[in-house]
DOLO-40346 format. One record per residue: x, y, z of N, C-alpha, C, O in turn. Coordinates in Angstrom, 1 decimal. Layout:
BEGIN
((X Y Z) (X Y Z) (X Y Z) (X Y Z));
...
end
This chain:
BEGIN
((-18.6 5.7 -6.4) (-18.3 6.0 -7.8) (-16.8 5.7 -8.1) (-16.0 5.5 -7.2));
((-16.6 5.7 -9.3) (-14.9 5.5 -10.1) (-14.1 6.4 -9.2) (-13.1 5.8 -8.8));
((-14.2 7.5 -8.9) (-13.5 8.3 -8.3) (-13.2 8.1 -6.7) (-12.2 8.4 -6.1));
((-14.4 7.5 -5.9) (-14.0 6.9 -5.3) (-13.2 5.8 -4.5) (-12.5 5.5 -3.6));
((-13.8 5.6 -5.9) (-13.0 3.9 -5.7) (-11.4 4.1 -6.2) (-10.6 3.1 -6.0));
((-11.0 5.1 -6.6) (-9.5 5.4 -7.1) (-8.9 5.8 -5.9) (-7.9 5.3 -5.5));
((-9.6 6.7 -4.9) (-9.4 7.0 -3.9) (-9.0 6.0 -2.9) (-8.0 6.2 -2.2));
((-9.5 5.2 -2.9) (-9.6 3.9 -1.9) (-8.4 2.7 -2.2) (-7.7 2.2 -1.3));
((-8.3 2.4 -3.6) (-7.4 2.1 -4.0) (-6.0 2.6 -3.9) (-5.1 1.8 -3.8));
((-5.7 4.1 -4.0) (-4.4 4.6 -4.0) (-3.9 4.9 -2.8) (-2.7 5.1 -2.6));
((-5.0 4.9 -1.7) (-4.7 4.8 -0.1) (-4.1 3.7 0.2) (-3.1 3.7 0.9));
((-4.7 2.8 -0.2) (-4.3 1.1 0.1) (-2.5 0.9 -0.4) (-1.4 0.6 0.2));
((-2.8 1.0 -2.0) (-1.4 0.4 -2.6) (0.2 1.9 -2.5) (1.4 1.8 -2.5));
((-0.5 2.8 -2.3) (0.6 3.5 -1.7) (1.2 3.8 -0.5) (2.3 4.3 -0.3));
((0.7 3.5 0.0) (1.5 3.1 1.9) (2.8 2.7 1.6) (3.9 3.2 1.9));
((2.7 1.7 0.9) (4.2 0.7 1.1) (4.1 -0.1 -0.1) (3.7 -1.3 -0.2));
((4.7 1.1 -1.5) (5.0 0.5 -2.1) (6.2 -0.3 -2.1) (7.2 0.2 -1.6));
((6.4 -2.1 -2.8) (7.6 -2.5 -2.9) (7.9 -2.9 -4.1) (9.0 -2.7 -4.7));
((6.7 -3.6 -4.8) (7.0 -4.1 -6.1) (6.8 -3.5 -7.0) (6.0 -2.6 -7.0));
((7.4 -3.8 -8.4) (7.1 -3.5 -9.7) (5.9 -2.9 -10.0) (5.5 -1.8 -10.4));
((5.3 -4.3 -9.6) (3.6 -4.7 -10.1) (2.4 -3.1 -9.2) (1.3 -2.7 -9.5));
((3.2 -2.8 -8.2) (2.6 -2.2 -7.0) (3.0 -0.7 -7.5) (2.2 0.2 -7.2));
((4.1 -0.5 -8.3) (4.7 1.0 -8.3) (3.8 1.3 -9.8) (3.6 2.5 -10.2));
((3.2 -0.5 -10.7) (2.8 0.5 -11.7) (1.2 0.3 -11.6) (0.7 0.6 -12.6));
((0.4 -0.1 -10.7) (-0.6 0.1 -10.2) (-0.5 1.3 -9.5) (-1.6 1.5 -8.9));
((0.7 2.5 -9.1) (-0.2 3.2 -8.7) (0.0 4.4 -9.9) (-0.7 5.4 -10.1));
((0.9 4.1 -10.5) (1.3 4.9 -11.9) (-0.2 5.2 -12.3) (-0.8 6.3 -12.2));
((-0.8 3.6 -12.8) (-2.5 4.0 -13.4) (-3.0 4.5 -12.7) (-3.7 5.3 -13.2));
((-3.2 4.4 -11.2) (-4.3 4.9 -10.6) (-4.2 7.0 -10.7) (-5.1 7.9 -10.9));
((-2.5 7.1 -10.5) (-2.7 8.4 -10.8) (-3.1 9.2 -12.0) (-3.7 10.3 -12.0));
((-2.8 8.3 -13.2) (-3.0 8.6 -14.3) (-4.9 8.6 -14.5) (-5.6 9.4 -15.2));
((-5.1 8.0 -14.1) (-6.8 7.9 -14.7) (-7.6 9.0 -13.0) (-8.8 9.2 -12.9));
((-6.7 9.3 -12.2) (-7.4 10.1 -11.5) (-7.2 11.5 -12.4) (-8.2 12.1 -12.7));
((-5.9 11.8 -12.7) (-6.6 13.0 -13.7) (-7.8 13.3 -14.6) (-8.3 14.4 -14.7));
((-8.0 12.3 -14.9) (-9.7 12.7 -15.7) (-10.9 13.0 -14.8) (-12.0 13.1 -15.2));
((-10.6 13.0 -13.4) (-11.7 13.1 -12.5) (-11.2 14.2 -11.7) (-12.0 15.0 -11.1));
((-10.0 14.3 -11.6) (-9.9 15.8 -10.3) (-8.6 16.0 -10.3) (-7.8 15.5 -9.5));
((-8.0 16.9 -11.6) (-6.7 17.0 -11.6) (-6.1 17.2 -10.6) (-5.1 16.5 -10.4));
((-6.4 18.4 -9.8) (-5.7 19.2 -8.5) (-5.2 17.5 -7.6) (-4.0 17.1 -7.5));
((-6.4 16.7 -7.2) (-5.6 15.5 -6.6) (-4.8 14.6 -6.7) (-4.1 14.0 -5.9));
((-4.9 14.5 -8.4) (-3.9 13.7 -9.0) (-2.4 14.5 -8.7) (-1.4 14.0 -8.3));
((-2.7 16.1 -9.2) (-1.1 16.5 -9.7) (-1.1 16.4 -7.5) (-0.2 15.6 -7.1));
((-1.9 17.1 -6.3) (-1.3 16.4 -5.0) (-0.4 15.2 -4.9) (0.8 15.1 -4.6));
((-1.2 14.3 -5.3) (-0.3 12.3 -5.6) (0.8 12.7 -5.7) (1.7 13.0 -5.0));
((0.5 12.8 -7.3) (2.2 13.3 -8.1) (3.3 13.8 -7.3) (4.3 13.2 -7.1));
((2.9 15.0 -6.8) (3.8 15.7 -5.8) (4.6 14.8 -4.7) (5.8 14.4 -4.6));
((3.4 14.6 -3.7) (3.5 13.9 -3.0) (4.4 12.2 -3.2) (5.1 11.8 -2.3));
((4.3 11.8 -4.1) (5.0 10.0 -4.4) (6.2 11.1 -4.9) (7.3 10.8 -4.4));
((6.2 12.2 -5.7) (7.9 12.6 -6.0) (8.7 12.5 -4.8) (9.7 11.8 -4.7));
((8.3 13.3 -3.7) (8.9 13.7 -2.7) (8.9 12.7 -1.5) (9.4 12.8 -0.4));
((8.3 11.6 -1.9) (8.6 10.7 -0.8) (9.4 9.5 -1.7) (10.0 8.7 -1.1));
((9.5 9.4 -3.5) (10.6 8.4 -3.9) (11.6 8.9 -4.5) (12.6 8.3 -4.9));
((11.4 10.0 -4.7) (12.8 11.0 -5.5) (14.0 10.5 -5.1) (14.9 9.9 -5.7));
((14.0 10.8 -3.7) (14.9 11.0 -2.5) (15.5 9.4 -2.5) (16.6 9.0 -2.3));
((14.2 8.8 -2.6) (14.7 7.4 -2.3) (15.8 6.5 -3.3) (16.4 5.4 -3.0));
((15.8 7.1 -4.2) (16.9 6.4 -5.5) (18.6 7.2 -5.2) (19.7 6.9 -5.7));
((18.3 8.2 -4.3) (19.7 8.4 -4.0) (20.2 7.8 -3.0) (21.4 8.1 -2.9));
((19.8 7.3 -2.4) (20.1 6.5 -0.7) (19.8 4.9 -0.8) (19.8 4.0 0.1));
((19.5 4.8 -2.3) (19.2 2.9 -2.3) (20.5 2.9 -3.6) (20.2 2.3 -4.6));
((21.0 3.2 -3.5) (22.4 2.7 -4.6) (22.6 1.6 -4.5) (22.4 0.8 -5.5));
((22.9 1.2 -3.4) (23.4 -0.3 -3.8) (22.4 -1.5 -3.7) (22.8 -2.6 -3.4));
((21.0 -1.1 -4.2) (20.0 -2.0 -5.1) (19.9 -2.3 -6.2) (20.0 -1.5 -7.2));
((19.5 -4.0 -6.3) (19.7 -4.0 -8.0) (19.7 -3.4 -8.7) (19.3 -2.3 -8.3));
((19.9 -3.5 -10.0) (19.4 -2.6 -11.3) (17.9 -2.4 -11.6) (17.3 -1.4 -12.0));
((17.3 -3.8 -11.2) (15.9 -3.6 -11.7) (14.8 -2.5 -10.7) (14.0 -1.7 -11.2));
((15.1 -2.7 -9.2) (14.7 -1.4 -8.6) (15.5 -0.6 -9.0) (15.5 -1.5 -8.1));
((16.2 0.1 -9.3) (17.0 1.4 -9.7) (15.9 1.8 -10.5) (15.1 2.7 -10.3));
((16.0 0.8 -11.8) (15.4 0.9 -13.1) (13.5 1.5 -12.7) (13.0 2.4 -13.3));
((12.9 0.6 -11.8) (11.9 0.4 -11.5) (11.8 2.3 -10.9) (11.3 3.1 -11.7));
((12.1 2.8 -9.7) (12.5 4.1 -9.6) (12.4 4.7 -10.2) (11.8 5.8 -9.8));
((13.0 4.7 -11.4) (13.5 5.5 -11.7) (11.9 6.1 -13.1) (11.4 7.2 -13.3));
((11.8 5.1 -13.5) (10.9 5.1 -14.7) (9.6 5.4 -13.8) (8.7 5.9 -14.5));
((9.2 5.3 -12.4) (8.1 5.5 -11.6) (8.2 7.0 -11.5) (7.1 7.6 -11.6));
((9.4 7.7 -11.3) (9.8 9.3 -11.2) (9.6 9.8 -12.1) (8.8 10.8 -12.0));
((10.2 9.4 -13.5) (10.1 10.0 -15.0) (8.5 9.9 -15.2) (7.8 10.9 -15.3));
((7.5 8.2 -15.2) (6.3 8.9 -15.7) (5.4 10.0 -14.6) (4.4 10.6 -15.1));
((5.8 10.2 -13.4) (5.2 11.2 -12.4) (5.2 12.2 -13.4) (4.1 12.7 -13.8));
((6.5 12.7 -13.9) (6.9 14.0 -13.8) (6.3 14.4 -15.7) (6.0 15.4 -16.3));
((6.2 13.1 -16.0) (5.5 13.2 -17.7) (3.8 13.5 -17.4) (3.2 14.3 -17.9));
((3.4 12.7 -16.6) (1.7 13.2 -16.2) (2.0 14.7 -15.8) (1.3 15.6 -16.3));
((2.7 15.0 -15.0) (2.4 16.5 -14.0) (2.7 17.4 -15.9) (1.6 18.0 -16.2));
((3.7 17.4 -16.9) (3.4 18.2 -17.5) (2.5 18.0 -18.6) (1.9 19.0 -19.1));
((2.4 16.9 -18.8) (1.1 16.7 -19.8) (-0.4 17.6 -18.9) (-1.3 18.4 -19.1));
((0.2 16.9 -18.2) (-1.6 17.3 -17.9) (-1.8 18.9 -17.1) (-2.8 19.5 -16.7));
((-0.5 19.2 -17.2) (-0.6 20.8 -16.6) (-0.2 21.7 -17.9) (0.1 22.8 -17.6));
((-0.1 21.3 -19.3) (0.4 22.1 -20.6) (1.8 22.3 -20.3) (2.4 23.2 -20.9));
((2.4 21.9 -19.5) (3.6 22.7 -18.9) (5.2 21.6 -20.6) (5.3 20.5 -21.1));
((6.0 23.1 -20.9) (6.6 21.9 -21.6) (7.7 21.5 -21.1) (8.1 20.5 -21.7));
((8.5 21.7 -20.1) (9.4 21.6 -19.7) (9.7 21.5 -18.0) (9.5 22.5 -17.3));
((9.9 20.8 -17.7) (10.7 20.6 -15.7) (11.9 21.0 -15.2) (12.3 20.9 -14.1));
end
């Protein structure tokens, strides 16, 4: 099923994210796992915070566009975790 298959999909492309294209394929996949099993999605969420949070302070001297790329991957994590938890503020 869909949910499965989100499953399978977010195993795959989050190992090793590198690209753009990769960081916002897993954006959707988190995003549309919310409609099937929030508790897993907001897990993801958690989980990609705490393994790329970290990583934008220790890659400084990477282009702008991964900076950029980082950074907007962190911010929409943290806009799903409150949207979708009522929460209004981080």
């Amino acid at each position: 099923d869909k949910k499965d298959y989100l499953i399978d999909l977010y195993e795959i492309i989050s190992k090793n994210i590198q690209f753009e294209e990769e960081y916002n394929a897993v954006i959707d996949i988190v995003y549309k796992m919310y409609s099937y099993d929030i508790d897993l999605a907001t897990n993801w969420s958690i989980e990609l915070l705490n393994m790329y949070g970290g990583r934008i302070l220790y890659n400084k001297n990477k282009d702008d566009n991964y900076i950029a790329t980082i950074y907007s991957f962190i911010d929409t994590l943290i806009v799903y975790l409150t949207r979708f938890h009522d929460l209004d503020n981080v």
